[in-house]
Legacy VTK file of the C-alpha trace (Angstrom):
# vtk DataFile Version 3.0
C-alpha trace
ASCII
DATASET POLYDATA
POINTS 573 float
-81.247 54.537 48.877
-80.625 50.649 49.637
-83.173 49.494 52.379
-81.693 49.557 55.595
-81.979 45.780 56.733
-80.671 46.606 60.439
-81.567 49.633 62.109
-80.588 50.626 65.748
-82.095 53.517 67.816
-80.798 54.679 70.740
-79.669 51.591 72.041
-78.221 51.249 75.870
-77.214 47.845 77.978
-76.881 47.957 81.469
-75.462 44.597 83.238
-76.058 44.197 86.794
-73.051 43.101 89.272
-75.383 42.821 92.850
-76.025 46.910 93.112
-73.281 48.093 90.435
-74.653 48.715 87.421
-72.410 48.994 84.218
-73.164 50.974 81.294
-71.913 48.881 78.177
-73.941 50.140 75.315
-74.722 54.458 75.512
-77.383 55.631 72.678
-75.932 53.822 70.139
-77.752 54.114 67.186
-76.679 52.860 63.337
-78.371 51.094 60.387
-76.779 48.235 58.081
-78.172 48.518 54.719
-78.639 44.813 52.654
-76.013 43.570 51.241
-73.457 45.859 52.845
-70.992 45.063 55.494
-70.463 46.871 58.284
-67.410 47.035 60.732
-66.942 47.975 64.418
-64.121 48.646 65.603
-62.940 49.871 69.227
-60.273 48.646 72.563
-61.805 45.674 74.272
-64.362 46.643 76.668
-65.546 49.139 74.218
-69.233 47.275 73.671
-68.670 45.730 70.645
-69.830 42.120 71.466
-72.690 43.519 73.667
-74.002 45.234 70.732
-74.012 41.536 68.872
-75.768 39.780 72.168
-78.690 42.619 72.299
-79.077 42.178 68.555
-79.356 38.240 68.853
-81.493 38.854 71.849
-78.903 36.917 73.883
-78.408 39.077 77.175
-78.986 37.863 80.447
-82.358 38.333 81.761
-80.769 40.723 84.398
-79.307 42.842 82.052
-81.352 46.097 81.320
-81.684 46.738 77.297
-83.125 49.784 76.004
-84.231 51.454 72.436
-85.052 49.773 69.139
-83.149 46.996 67.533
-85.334 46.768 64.126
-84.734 44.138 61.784
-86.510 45.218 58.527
-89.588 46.620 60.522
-90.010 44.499 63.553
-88.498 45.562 66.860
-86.590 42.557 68.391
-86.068 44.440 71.342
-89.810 44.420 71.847
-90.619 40.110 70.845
-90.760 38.132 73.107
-88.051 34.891 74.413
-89.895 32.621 71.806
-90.504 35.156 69.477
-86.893 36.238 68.839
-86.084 32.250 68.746
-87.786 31.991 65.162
-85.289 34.876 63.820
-82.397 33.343 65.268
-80.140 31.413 63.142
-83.211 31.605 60.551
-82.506 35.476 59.837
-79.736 36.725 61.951
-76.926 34.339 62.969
-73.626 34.802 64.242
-69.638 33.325 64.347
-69.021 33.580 68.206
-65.435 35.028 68.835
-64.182 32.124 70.857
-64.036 28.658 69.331
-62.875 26.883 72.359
-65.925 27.965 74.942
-68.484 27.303 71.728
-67.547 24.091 70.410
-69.108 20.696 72.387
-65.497 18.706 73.009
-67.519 15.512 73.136
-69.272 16.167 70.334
-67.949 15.532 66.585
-68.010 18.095 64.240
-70.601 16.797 62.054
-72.862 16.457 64.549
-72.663 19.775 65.819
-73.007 21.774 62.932
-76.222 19.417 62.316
-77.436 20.634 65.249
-78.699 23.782 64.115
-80.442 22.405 61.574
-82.254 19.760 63.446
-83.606 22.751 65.733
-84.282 25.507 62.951
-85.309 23.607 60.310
-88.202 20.560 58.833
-85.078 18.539 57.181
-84.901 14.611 57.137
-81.576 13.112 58.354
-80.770 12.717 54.925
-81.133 16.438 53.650
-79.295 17.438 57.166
-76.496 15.029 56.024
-76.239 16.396 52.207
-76.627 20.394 54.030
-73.448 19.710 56.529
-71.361 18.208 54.005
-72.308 21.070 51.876
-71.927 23.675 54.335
-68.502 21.916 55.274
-67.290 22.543 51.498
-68.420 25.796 51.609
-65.839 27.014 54.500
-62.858 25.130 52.847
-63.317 22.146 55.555
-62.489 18.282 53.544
-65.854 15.866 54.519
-63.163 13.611 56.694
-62.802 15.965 59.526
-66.593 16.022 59.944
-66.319 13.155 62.231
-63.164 14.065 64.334
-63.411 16.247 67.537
-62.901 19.766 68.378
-59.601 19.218 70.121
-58.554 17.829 66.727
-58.401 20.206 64.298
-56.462 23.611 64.301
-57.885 26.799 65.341
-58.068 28.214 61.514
-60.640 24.552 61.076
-62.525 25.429 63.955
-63.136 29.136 63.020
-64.401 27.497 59.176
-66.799 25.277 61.929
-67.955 27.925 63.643
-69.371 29.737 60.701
-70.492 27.033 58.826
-73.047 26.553 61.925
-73.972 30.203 61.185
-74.837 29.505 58.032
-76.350 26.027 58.174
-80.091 28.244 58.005
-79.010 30.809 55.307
-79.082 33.853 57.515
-80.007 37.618 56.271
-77.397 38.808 58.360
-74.278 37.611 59.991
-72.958 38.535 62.389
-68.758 37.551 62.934
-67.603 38.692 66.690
-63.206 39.051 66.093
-63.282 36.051 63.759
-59.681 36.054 63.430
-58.377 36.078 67.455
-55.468 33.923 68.135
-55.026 32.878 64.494
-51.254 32.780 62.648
-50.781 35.185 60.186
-51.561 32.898 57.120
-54.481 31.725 58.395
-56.130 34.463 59.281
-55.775 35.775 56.051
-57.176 32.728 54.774
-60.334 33.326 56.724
-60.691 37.256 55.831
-60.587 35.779 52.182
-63.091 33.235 52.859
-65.567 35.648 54.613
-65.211 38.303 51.621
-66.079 35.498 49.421
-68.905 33.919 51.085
-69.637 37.255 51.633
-69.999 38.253 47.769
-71.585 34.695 46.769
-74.602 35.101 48.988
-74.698 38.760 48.915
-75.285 38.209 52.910
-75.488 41.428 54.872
-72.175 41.341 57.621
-71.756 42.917 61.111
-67.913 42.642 61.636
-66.879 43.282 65.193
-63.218 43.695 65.709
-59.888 44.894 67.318
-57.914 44.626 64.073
-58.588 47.231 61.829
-56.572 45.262 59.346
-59.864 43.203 59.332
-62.373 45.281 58.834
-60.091 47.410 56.420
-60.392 44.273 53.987
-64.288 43.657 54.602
-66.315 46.350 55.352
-67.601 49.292 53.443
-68.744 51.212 56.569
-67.121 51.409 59.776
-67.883 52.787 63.498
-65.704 53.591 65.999
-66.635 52.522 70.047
-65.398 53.509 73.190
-66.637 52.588 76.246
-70.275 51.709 75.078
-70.503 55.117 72.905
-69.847 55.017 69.369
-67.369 58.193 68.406
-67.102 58.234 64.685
-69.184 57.179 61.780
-67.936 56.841 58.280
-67.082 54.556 55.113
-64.257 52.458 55.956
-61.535 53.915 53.866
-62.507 57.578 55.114
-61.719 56.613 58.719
-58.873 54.511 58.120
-56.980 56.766 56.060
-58.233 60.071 57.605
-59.478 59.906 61.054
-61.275 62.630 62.487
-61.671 61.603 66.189
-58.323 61.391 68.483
-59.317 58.031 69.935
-59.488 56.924 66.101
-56.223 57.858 65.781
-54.829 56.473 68.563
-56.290 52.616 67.649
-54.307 53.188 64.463
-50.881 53.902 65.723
-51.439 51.097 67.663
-52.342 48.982 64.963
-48.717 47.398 62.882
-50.799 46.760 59.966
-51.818 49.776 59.607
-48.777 51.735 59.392
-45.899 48.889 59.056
-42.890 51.618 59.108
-43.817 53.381 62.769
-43.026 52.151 66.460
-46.065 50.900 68.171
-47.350 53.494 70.693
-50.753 52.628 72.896
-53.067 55.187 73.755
-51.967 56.485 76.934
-54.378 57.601 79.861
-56.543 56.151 82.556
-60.192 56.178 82.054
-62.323 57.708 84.871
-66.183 57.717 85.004
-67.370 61.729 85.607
-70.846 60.005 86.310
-72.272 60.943 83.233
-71.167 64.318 82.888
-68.545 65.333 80.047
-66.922 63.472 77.157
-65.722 59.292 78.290
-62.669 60.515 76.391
-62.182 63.590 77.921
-58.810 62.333 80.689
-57.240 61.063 77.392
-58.003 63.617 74.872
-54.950 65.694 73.707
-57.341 68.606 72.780
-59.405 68.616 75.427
-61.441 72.492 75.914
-63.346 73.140 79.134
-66.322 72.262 77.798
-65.142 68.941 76.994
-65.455 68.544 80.668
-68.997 69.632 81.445
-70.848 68.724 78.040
-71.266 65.191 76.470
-70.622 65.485 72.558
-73.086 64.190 70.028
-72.674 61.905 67.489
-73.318 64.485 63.957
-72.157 65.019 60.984
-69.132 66.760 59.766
-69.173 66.083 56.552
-70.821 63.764 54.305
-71.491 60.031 55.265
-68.990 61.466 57.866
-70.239 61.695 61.624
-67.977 62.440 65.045
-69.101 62.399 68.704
-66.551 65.364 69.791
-67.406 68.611 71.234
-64.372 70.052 68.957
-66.102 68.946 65.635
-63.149 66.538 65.711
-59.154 66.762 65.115
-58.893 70.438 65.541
-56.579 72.048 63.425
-53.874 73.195 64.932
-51.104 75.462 62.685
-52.282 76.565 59.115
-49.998 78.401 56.398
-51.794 79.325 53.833
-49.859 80.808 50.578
-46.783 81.317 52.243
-44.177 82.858 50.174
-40.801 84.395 50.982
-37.896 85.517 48.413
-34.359 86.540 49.063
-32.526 88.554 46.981
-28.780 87.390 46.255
-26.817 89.107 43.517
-29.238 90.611 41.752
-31.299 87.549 41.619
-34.336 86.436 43.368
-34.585 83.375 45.043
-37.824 82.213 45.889
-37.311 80.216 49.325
-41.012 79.440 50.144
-43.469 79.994 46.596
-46.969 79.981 48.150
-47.029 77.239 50.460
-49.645 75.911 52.292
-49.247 73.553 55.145
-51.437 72.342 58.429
-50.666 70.602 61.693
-53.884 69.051 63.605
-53.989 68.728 67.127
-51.852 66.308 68.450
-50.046 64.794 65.019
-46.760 64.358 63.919
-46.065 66.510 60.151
-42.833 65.537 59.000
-41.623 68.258 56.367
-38.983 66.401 54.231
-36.685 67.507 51.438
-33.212 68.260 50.533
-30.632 70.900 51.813
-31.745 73.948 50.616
-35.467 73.412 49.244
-37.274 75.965 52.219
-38.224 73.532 54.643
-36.425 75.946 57.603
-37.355 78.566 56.204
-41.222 77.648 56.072
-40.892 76.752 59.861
-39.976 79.801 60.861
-42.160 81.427 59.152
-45.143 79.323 60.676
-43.303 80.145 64.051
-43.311 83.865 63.737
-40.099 84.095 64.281
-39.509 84.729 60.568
-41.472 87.664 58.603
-43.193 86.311 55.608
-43.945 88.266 52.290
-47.487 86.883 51.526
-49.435 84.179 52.938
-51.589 84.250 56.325
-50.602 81.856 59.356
-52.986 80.730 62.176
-52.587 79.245 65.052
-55.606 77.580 66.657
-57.813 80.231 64.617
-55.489 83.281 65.696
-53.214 85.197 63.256
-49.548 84.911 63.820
-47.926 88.025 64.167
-44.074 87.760 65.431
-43.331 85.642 68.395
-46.785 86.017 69.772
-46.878 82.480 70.410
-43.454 81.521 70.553
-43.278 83.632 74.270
-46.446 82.258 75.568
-47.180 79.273 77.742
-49.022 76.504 75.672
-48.012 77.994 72.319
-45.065 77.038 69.917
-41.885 76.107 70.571
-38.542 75.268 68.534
-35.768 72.900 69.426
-32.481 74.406 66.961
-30.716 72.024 64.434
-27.709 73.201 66.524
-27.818 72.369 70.607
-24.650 74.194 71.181
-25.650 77.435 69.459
-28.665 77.067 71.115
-28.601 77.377 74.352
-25.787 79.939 76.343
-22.504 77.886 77.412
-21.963 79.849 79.959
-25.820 79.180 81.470
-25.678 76.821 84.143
-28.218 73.830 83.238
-30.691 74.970 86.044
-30.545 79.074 84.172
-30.907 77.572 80.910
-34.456 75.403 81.362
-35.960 77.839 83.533
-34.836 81.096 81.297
-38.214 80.984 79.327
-39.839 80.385 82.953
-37.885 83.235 84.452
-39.126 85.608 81.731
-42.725 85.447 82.030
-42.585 84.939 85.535
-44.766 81.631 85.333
-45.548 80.347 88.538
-43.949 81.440 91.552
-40.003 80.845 92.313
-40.262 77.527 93.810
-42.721 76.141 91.434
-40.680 77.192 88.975
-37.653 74.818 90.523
-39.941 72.001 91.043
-41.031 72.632 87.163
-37.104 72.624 85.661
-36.596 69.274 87.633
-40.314 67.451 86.218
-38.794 68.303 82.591
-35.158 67.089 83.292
-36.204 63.977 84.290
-39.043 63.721 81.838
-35.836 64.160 79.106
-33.643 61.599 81.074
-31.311 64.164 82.340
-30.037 64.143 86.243
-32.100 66.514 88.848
-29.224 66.624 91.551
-28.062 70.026 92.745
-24.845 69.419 91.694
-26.125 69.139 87.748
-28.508 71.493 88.039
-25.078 74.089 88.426
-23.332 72.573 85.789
-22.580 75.102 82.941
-23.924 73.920 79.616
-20.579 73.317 77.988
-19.998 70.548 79.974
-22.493 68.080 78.331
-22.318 66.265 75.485
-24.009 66.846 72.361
-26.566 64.503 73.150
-27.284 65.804 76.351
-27.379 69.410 74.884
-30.209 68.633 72.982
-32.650 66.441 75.713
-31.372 70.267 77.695
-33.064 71.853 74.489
-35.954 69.697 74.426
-36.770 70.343 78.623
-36.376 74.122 77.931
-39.010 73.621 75.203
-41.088 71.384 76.776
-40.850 73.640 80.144
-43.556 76.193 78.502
-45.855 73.053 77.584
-46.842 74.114 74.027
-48.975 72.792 71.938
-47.150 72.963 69.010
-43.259 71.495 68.783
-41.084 72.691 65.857
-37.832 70.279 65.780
-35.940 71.416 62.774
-33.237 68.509 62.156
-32.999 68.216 65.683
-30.888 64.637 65.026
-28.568 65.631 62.205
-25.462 66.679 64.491
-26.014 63.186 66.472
-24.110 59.974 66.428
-26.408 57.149 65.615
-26.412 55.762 68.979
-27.761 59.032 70.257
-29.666 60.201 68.066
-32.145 56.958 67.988
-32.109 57.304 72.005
-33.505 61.470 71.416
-35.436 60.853 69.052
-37.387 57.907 70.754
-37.235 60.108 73.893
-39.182 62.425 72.205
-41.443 60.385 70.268
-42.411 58.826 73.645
-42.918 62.444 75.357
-45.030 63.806 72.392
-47.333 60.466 72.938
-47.692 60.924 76.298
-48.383 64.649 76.650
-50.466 64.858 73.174
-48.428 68.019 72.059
-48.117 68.450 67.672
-45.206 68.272 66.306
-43.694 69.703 62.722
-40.408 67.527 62.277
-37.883 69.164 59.939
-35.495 66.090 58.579
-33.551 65.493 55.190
-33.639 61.762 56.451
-37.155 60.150 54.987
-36.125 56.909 57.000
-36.649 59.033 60.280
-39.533 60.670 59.094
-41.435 57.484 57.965
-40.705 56.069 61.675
-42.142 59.004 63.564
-44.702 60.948 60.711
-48.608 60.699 60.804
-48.736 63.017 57.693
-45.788 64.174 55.655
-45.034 67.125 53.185
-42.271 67.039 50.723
-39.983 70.048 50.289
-38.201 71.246 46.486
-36.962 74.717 45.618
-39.564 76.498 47.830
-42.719 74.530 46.726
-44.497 71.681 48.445
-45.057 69.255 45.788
-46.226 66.095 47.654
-48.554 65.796 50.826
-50.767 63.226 52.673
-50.432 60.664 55.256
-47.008 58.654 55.762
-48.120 55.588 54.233
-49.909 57.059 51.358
-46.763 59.146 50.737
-43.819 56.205 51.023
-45.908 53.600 49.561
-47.172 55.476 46.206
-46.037 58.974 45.558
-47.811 61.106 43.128
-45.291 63.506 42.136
-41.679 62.423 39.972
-39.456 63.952 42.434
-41.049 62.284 45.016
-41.275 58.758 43.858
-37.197 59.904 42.918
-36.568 61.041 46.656
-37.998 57.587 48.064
-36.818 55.246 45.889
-33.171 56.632 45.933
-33.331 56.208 50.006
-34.480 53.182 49.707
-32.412 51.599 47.403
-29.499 53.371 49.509
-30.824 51.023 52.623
-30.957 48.139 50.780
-27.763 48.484 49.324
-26.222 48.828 52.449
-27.881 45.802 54.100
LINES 1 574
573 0 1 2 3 4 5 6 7 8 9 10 11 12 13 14 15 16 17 18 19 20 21 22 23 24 25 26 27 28 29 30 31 32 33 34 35 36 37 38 39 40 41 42 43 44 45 46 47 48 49 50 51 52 53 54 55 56 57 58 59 60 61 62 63 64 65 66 67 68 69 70 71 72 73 74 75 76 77 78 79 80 81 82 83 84 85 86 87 88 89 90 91 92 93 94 95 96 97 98 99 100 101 102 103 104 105 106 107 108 109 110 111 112 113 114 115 116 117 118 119 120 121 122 123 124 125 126 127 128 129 130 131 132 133 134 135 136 137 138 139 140 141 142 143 144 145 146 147 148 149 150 151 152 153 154 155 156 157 158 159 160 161 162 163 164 165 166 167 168 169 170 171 172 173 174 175 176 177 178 179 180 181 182 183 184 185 186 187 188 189 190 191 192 193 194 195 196 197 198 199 200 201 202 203 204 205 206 207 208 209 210 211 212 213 214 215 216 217 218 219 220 221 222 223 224 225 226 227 228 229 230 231 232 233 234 235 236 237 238 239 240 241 242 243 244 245 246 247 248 249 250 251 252 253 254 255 256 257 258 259 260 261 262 263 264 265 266 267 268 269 270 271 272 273 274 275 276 277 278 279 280 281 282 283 284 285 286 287 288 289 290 291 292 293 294 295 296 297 298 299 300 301 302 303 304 305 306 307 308 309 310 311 312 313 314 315 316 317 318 319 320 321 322 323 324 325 326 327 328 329 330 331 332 333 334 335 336 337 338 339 340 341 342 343 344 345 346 347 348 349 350 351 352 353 354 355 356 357 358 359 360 361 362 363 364 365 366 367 368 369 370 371 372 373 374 375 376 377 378 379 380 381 382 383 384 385 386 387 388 389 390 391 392 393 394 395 396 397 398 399 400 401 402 403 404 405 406 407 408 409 410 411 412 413 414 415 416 417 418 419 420 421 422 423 424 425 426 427 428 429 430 431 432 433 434 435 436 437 438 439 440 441 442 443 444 445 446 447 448 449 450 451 452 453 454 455 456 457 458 459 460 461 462 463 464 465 466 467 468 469 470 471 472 473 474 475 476 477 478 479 480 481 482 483 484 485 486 487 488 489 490 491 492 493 494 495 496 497 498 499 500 501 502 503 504 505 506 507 508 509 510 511 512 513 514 515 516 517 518 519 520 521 522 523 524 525 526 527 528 529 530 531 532 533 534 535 536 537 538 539 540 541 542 543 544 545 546 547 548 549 550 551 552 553 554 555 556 557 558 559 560 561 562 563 564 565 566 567 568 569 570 571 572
């Protein structure tokens, strides 16, 4: 094992506002082995940059630090003032995220990054004045702007200044706090590259702190995940990026447009509240939240190898499983295999898209997963329990379908205030009246009018576009967990069917319910899919997440499938 250079043990930071005090940093503890990079990653106000300050030992003296911030074997939490001032700089520097507050306007550039070496080191003027030149080649900066101003040179030169100063002493470890805030696009690559190389030229150890996962995506070998001063997942880089096992992980990458250039942009929604110390921070945000969730603050542990996830779920729960599903028809003598030992799984919360041409099973396995279908072989759970007929298809917080077909769907002669509270009416959820104030929440949640005088409207009066937001409410009207939409867009005029399906995307985002989307149209799919499967004469041949699948398919058919659609766009541009 590589020595651990940086280790951190149960670290907490308190800041005082007059008698509020505000937890920043919870019992964070992580090591940084030497030579290895390691990135942070988390929504501002996470505790990101106060983990940086404790390490330089650069808090306020009213702020309240506690645990063990070792570097090699010496506590820094425990040194004192003038103590910690012969590692800084020296042994741990770092690249402060904001150029503008850091750099001296009235002093030039030259002189500033000599500073550090004036204070830090025994150099003459005329080894400081070889070292800053030096240092300013290093970081890509021409000797001639060592004696302009600040205000002179562009933000991409003042980043290269600010971490030339961090590395006028040769540091162990560095430290870079969102070195690439407020830069254009080229030049921010520009300074990823030039941290990656310094980087692999000193064999420095790196802390990178940032927003972007982009950033620490092209850095860092390890990464951790922070939200609101607790860190919630632990893992190699790669491993969270590309498979992230904590909702809040998920939810900073379909935020994130580098990470996922085909899909809309969607925030995390939720407020934060503060349960005084009791429960999960993420718990009012959490689309899988248990009762316990409430009560019972999760641990950081591991999962799985190098793997670790502060969730009292054991992370992204899975949510549907079909496991060696087959079905087979018989037609003229022959047997046709629709499904041919399928497996497929929804997690808590995500978007499947389950893609393939007319005809290859991909109904047919939906159905099957819904109960609504018998299957030959094969076992299907649902949140651990078998599926056995429509056990969870008639139950509140179960699975629901909206139909290819909105007029076959739903009874024309229903009026639209029958039709969304049917499912209601049934299983006699809620009392009469609560059932009426629940068919007019879902209308308007779908768009649709919540006067009287629609509410008695008979269902062939709407449109096809209005059928299916009607076939959406009566879905969404038992609150499951689990949506089916099996080519819910394919009788839809463009127009409309980018207004549903946007609708849609928006309500699964905001009420955290799973969705298995049915489509022969990959474009669609790509837009809305966390992780798709790909369908062909009753097999799944291709799976994994959206970008893994669209960017670099494994199987023939597949890389067929994508590159005839796209060429098909393209061609029609």
């Amino acid at each position: 094992m590589e020595k651990q250079l940086l280790t951190i043990e149960d670290l907490s930071v308190c800041y005082r506002q007059g008698d509020l005090a505000v937890e920043a940093v919870r019992k964070a503890s992580f090591s940084v082995e030497k030579g290895s990079v390691l990135g942070i990653i988390g929504e501002s106000g996470s505790g990101k940059t106060t983990i940086a300050m404790a390490i330089m030992g650069l808090l306020e003296r009213s702020t309240t630090v506690a645990g063990k911030i070792y570097y090699g074997d010496v506590d820094m939490n425990g040194l004192s003032e003038k103590e910690k001032n012969k590692y800084r700089w020296k042994n741990i520097a770092i690249v402060y995220q904001n150029h503008l507050d850091i750099l001296n306007p009235v002093m030039t550039i030259y002189h500033q990054i000599a500073e550090g070496l004036q204070q830090h080191t025994s150099l003459s003027q005329r080894e400081i004045q070889k070292r800053v030149i030096e240092l300013a080649s290093m970081v890509g900066l021409e000797e001639e702007w060592l004696l302009h101003y600040p205000h002179q040179l562009s933000g991409g030169m003042r980043q290269k200044v600010l971490i030339a100063m961090a590395l006028c002493c040769n540091p162990d470890l560095l430290i870079v706090d969102e070195p690439t805030t407020a830069l254009d696009a080229i030049t921010r690559e520009e300074i990823i590259d030039l941290l990656y190389k310094l980087q692999k030229q000193k064999k420095m150890t790196m802390i990178v702190i940032s927003h972007d996962m982009y950033v620490v995506k092209r850095l860092s070998q390890k990464n951790l995940v922070m939200y609101r001063g607790a860190i919630l997942e632990e893992g190699f880089t790669k491993d969270v990026l590309e498979n992230p096992m904590h909702i809040y992980t998920r939810g900073l990458l379909n935020a994130a447009l580098d990470m996922n250039p085909y899909q809309d942009l969607w925030g995390i929604p939720g407020e934060d509240k503060d349960y005084g110390g009791m429960g999960c921070l993420y718990y009012d945000r959490c689309t899988q939240k248990s009762s316990v969730c409430r009560s019972q603050v999760p641990i950081l542990q591991y999962i799985s190898l190098e793997r670790k996830v502060a969730c009292n779920r054991g992370g992204i729960a899975t949510l549907l499983e079909g496991k060696d599903i087959s079905k087979s028809y018989t037609h003229k003598k022959q047997v046709i295999k629709a499904c041919d030992s399928c497996h497929l799984q929804v997690r808590s919360g995500e978007i499947v898209a389950l893609i393939g041409q007319s005809g290859s099973g991909k109904t047919t396995l939906a159905t099957i997963l819904s109960g609504l279908l018998k299957r030959d072989t094969g076992d299907v759970f649902f949140e651990g329990k078998t599926v056995v007929g429509n056990n969870f298809t008639k139950i509140k917080n179960g699975i629901q379908i909206v139909f290819q077909d909105p007029f076959s769907a739903t009874n024309e002669d229903f009026t639209i205030e029958e039709t969304v509270g049917e499912p209601l009416d049934i299983l006699r959820i809620g009392k009469k009246e609560e059932r009426k104030v629940a068919i007019k929440k879902v209308l308007q949640e779908v768009q649709l009018p919540t006067s009287q005088e629609f509410l008695q409207r008979k269902c062939n009066t709407l449109s096809g576009g209005q059928r299916q937001r009607l076939a959406i409410a009566r879905s969404l009207a038992m609150e499951p967990k689990l949506l089916i939409a099996d080519e819910i867009s394919s009788m839809l005029d463009p127009s409309t069917k980018a207004n549903v399906l946007r609708l849609l995307k928006g309500l699964q985002n905001k009420k955290g319910f799973a969705m298995l989307y049915i489509t022969h149209d990959l474009l669609l799919a790509r837009k809305i899919a966390d992780e798709v499967y790909i369908m062909r004469q009753g097999k799944i041949i291709e799976k994994g997440n959206v970008l893994k699948v669209f960017s670099n398919p494994e199987s023939n058919y597949g890389k067929m499938l994508i590159q005839r659609e796209l060429h098909k766009t393209i061609d029609s541009l």
